[in-house]
N, C-alpha and C positions, 0 to 999 in steps of 0.2 A: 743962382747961388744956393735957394732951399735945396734944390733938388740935386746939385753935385756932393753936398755936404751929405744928403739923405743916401745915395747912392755908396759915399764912403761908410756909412754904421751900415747897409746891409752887407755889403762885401768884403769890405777890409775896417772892420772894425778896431781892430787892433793898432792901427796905422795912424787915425787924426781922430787926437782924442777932443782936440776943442771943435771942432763939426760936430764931432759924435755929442759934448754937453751941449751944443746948439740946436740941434734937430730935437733931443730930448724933452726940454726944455718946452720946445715952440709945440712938439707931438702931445705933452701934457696937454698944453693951455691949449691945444684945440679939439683935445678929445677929453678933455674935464676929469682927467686922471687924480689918481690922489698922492698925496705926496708918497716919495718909496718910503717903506716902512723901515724899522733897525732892521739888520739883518744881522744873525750870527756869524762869527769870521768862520772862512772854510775852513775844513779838517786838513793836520797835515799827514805828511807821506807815512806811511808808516814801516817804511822801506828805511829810514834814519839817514832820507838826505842822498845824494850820488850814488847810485847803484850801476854800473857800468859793468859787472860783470854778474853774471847769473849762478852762484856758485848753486845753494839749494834755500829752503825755505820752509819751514815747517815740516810733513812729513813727505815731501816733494824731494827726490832725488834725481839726479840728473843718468839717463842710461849710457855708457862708455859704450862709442860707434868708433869704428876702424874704417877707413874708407882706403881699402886696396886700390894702389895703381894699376889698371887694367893693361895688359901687353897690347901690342899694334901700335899702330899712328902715333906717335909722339903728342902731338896738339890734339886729337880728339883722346886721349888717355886724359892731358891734362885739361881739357874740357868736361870729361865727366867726375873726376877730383876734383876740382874747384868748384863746380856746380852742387853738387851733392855735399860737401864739407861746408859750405855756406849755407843754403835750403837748412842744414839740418843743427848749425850752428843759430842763425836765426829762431829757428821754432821755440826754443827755448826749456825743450824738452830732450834734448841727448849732448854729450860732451864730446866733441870731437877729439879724438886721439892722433898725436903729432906721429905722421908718417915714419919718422927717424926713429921711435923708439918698438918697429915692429920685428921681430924675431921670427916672424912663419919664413919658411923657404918659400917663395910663394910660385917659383918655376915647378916644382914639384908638386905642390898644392893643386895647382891647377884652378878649374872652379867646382873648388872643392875647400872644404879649412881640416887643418888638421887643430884640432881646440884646446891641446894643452899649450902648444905655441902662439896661443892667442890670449888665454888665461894669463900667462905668466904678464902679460903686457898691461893687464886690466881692460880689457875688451869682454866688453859683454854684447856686443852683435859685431859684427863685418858685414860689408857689403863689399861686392866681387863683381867684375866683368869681365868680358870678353868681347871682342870688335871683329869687324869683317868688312870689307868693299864686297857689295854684291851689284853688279854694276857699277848705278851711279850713287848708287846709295849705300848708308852705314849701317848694319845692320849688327843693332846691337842687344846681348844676354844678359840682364844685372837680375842681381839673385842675394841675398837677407841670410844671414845664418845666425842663430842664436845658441851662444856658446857652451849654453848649459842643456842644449838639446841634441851637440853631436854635431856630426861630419855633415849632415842633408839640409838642404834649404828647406827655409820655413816659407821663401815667397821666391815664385821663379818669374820675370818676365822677359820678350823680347819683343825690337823696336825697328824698322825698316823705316830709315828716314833720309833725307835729304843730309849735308855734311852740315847745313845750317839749321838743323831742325835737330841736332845732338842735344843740346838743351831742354830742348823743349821735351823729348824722352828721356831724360834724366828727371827733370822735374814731374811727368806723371809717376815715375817711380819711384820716387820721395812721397810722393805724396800715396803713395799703397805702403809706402813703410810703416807711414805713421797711420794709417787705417789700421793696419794689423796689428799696430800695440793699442789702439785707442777705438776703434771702432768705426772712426768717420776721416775721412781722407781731410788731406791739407790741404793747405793754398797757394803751394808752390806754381808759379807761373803766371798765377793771376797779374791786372795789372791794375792799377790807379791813375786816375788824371785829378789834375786843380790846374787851378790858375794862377800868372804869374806876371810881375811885372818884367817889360819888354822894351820899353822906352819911357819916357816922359811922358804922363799919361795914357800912356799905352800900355794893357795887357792880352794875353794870349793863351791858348788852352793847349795842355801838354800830357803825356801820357808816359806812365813807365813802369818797369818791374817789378814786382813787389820784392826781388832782391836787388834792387837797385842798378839793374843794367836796362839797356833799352830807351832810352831817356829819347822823346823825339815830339815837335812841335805838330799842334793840327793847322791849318790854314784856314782859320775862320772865313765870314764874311765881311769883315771888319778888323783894325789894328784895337779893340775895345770889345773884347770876348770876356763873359763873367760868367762866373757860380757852374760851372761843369755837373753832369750826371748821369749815370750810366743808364740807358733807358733801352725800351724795345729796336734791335735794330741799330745801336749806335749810340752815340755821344752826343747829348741834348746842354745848351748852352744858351748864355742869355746876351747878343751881338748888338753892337750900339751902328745906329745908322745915323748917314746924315742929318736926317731932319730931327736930332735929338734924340728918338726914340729908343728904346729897348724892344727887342722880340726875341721870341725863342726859335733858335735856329739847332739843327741837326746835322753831325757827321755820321757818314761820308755824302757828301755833295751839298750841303750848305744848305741844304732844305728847311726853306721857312715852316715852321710847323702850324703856328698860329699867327695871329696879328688884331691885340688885343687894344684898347683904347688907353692910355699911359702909359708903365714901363714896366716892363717882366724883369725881376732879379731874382728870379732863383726858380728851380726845378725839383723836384724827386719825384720818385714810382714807385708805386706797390705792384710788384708784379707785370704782367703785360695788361692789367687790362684797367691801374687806377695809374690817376696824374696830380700830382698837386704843384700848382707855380704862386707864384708872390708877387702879385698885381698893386704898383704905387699908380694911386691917384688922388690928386691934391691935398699933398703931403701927407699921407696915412698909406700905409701897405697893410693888403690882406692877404688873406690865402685862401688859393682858389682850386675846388678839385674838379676833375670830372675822368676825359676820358684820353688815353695818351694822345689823341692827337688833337686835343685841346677841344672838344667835342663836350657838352653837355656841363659846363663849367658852371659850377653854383661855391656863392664864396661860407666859408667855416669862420670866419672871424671877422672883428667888426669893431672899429677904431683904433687909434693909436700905431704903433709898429709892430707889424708880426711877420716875421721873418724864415729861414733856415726851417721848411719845414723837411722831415726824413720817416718814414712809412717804418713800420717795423711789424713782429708777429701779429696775425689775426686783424691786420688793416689799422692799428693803431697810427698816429701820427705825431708826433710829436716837433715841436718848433719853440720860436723865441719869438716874447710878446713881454712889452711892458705895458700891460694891463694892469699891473702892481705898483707903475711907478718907476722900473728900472728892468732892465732886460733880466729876462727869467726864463727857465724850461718849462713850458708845458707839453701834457697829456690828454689830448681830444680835451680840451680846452678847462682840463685840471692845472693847476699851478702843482708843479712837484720838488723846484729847486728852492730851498727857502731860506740855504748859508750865503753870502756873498753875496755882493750888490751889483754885481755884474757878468752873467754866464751868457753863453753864445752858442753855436754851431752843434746841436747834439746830433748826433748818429747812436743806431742803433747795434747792440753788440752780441750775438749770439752766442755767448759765452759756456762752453761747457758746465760752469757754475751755475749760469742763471742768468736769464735776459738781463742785459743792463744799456744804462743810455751813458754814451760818454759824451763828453764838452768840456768847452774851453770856459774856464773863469777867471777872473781878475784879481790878483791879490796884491794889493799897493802896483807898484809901476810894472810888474810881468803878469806874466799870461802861466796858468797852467791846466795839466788836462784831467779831468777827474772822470768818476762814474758813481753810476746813482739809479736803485730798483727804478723800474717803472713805476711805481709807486709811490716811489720818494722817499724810499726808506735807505739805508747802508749806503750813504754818501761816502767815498774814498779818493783820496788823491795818488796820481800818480808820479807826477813829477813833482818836484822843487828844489830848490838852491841852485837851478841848473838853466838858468836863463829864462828866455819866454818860451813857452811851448804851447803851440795852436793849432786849433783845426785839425781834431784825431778824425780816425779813419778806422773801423773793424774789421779784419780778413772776414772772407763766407765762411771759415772754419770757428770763426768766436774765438780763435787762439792768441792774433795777436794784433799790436796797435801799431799804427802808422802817425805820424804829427810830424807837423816841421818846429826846430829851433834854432833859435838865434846861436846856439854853439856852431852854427854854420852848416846845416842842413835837413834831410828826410831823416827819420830816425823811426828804428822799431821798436818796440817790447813786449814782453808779456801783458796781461791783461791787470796785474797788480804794476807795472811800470817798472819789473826788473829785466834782466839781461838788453838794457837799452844799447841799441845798435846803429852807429849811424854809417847808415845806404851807399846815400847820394848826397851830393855837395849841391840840392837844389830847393828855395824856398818859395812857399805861396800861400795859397788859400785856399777855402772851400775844395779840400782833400775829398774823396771818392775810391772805392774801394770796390772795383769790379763784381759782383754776386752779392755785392750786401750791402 
């Protein structure tokens, strides 16, 4: 019973809250904790509550993008408009321009813009293509024009690909768009896995798009897959087997990694060449690093529950430990979260702004997702009045957040919790975020 209840606070914390003041409780009085201290209530949003659409923000404006329908093929024209109008709606940095109110001749055009027929619309870039079967493949021209620079492309590429790989060069081309305004490419394409439940008692490891197509299950070694991670090689995961246990297992082909003495809940990596997993033995979890294939493991932590750890700049690590009394963030074994008496699952966020760690904290009966210096300074919230919102997720661009809500599914946003965008119609845990 300790040990199913224990298994709920690392993984689905969220879920069984009287387990989770159970195991607390018994984690204190056997690692001689001290009571939790007051804590300051969290910051709130400072977004003023529902932000669902991203108009601007400060001295942040949004760039007006034309997304010409490209001549050829019917379905693959609207496969590269849909793709592109969404990638670039999501980012949260351009405004997509409704089709119906565009004025260019565009048969005449060509790829080519004529720019005062593009002005007049409020287009300040277009993007253009052109298609071909070459063979058995689509072999496709898109091309960038910025309107206040003329008739010539600012960014030219082309794509020979499979009819089911149209996407997939759509998305590296979005993502040189936004390198050419900003310097550092997107995340268009990347994908995400967590975990989910799948039956009674039962969960499962699942993967999908970071614009919310793709959505498809892995076939663990077990109906009891937890805490998912993207690591060297593949999708590292923590598989419940018969005889009780946890181990850490790997996709593709179910590869036992390690096979440690009590139960593995959780994973991350720094790179290819550090490992850090979350070893429960008689009723206490630590965190243990070494080397990705569970090789030279020496443990960083020592009593009580220390959970969710995630690697971020310069081999830093950061996890949740109630070493204070109540789940907290620390920093290689700094306390850094000190509002709210109960935070979770940090990841780390390469944010154009400034490294930051997001997580999930508890404020009365919902979940919300904040962010906070590594240092512990500039605490902000992202969400509220807007459900529960759990287990965020950073793109490898630092642009934007991924988290699931109780409004009924994946949802994205900026890095302050505006232009929130919901995906997919799919909910879970310990979210993962491909390159980061």
């Amino acid at each position: 019973m300790q040990m199913t209840r224990f298994a709920s606070w690392i993984t689905f914390g969220l879920v069984v809250t009287a387990g989770t003041s159970w195991v607390m409780s018994n984690a204190r009085a056997q690692a001689g904790a001290p009571a939790a201290p007051t804590a300051s209530a969290l910051p709130a949003s400072s977004s003023g509550g529902v932000t669902q659409v991203f108009v601007s923000g400060g001295s942040r404006s949004l760039f007006k993008i034309a997304i010409a329908p490209p001549p050829g093929d019917p379905a693959i024209a609207a496969t590269i408009t849909e793709t592109a109008s969404r990638d670039f709606t999501l980012s949260s940095m351009f405004q997509v321009l409704d089709p119906k109110s565009f004025t260019a001749n565009l048969e005449r055009e060509g790829l080519s813009i004529e720019p005062g027929s593009w002005r007049n619309v409020g287009a300040e870039g277009v993007v253009k293509g052109n298609t071909a079967m070459r063979g058995s493949n689509v072999h496709l021209e898109l091309r960038l024009y910025v309107v206040s620079r003329g008739s010539d492309a600012v960014l030219k590429k082309e794509y020979d690909v499979a009819p089911g790989g149209v996407r997939g060069a759509v998305h590296q081309f979005d993502n040189e768009v936004v390198k050419y305004f900003t310097g550092t490419a997107g995340s268009f394409g990347s994908r995400l896995v967590f975990s989910a439940t799948t039956g009674r008692g039962q969960k499962g490891i699942f993967g999908i798009d970071s614009d919310g197509q793709g959505l498809g299950r892995m076939q663990a070694v077990s109906n009891v897959a937890l805490a998912p991670a993207i690591g060297p090689g593949g999708v590292y995961y923590a598989g419940g087997l018969p005889d009780g246990s946890y181990q850490l297992f790997k996709f593709p082909g179910n590869t036992q990694v390690m096979k440690q003495p009590g139960l593995v809940f959780g994973v991350a990596f720094g790179g290819s060449s550090k490992m850090a997993v979350v070893l429960s033995q008689n009723g206490q979890s630590d965190i243990w690093t070494g080397g990705p294939d569970g090789s030279g493991l020496s443990k960083v932590t020592s009593g009580g529950l220390n959970t969710h750890p995630a690697f971020g700049p310069g081999g830093q690590m950061a996890y949740v430990s109630n070493a204070g009394g109540n789940p907290q963030i620390y920093v290689d074994g700094k306390r850094v979260s000190f509002r709210g008496t109960y935070n979770m699952a940090p990841v780390w966020c390469n944010d154009p702004e400034g490294v930051k760690i997001l997580f999930m904290g508890r404020d009365g009966g919902a979940w919300d997702i904040f962010s906070i210096d590594p240092g512990g300074g500039n605490m902000r919230r992202l969400t509220q009045d807007q459900g529960s919102n759990t287990y965020p997720a950073c793109s490898p661009d630092g642009r934007s957040v991924a988290f699931f809500s109780t409004r009924g599914g994946l949802y994205l946003s900026n890095t302050q919790g505006q232009n929130q965008q919901k995906i997919a119609s799919v909910t879970g845990e310990s979210l993962r975020w491909e390159g980061n």
